[in-house]
C-alpha positions as CSV (number, residue, x, y, z in Angstrom):
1,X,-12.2,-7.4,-0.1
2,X,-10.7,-5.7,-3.3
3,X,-8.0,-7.6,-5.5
4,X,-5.0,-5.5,-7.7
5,X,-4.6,-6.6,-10.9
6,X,-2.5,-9.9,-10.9
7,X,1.6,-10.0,-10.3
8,X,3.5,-12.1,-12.6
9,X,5.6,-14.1,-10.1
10,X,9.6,-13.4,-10.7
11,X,9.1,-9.5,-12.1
12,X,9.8,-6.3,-9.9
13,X,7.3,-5.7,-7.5
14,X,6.6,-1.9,-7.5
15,X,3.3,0.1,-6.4
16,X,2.7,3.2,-7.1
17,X,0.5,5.0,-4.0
18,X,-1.0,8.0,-2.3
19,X,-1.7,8.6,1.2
20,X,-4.8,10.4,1.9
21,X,-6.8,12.5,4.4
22,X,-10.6,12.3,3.9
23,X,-11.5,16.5,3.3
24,X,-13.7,17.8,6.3
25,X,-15.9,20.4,6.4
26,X,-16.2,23.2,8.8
27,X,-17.1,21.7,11.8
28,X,-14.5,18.7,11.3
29,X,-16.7,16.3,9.8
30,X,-16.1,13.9,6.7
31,X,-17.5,15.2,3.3
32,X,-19.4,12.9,1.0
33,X,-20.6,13.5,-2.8
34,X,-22.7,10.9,-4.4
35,X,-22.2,8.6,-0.9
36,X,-18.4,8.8,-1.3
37,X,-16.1,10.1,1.0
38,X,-14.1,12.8,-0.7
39,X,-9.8,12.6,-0.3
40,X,-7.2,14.7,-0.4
41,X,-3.3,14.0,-0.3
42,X,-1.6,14.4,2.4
43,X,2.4,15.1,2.3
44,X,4.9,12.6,3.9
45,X,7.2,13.5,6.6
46,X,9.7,12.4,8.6
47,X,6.8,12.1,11.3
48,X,5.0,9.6,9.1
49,X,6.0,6.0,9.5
50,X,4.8,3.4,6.4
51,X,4.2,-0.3,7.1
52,X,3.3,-2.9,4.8
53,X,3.5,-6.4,4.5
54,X,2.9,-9.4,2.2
55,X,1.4,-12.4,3.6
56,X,-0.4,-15.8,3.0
57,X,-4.2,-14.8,4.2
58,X,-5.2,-18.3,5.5
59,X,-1.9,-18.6,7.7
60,X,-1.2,-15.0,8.0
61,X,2.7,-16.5,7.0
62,X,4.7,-13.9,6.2
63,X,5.7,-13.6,2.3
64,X,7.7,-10.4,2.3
65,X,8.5,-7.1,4.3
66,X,7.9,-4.6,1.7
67,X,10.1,-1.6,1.7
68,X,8.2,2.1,1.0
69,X,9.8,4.5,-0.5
70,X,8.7,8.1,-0.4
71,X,8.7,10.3,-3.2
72,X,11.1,13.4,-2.5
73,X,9.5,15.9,-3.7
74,X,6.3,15.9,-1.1
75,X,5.9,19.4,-2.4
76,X,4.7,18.6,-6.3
77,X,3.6,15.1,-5.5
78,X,2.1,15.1,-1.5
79,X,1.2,11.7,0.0
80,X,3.2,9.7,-3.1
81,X,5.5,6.8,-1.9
82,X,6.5,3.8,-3.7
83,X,5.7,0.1,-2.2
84,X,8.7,-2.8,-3.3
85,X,9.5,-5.9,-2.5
86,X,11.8,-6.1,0.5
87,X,15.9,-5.2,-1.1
88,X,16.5,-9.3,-1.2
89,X,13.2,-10.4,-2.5
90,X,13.4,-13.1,-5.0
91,X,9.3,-12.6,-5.9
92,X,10.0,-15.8,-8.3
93,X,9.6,-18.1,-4.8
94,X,6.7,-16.3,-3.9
95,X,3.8,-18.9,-3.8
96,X,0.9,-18.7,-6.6
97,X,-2.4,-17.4,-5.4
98,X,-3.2,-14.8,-3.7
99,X,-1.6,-12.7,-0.8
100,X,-3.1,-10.6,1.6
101,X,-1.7,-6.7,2.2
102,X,-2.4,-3.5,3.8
103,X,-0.4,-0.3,5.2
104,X,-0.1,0.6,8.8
105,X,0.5,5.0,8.5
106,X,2.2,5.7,11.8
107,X,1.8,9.9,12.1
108,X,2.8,11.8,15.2
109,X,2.2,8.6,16.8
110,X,-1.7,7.8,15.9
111,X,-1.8,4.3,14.1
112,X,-4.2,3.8,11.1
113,X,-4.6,1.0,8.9
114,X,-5.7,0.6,4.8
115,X,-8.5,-1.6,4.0
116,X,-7.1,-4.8,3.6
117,X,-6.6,-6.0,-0.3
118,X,-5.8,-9.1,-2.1
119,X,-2.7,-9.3,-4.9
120,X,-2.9,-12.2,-7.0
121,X,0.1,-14.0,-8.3
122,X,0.4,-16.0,-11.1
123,X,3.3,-17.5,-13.0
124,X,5.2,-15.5,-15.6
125,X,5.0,-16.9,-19.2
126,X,8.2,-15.3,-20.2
127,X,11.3,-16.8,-18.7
């Protein structure tokens, strides 16, 4: 499982992302170069639905709701959105370690899910 770079705990939690279609060829299949499967972006609409959660990944525990936040102009920048920390969030009582994520895409009703990945959190130095 891939980790993110570490989160200092207290500061804004902000993720920049992309949703992505894996490009197809012809006949509807998934291209790969080099072994890798090769993505485009694909623009958010008010069909999509974006999940994501925060939580403990021994007790599953929930550590925050995130909020996602879509980036308006789907034209320029297709498939951008933002992930926060949920609008109350104090991210200074979330605990040190790691926590678990990934993001549930909800289009026209057809459910897929991320990869899983780990975010560590450590303490801020600067108070």
């Amino acid at each position: 499982m891939k980790a993110l770079s570490p989160f200092k705990r207290g500061d804004t939690f902000s993720l920049d992302c992309t949703n992505k279609k894996r490009r197809a060829d012809a006949n509807g299949a998934p291209i790969k170069v080099d072994g890798k499967y090769i993505y485009d972006p694909e623009a958010l609409t008010n069909q999509t639905l974006i999940k994501a959660q925060l939580r403990d990944p021994v007790t599953m525990s929930l550590v925050d709701d995130l909020q996602i936040v879509f980036n308006a102009n789907q034209t320029d920048s297709p498939g951008k959105f933002v992930m926060l920390s949920s609008v109350n969030a104090d991210t200074g009582t979330w605990p040190l370690g790691s926590v678990i994520c990934d993001l549930e895409v909800t289009v026209n009703g057809k459910v897929r899910s991320s990869d899983s990945f780990l975010i560590p959190i450590i303490e801020d130095v600067t108070k």
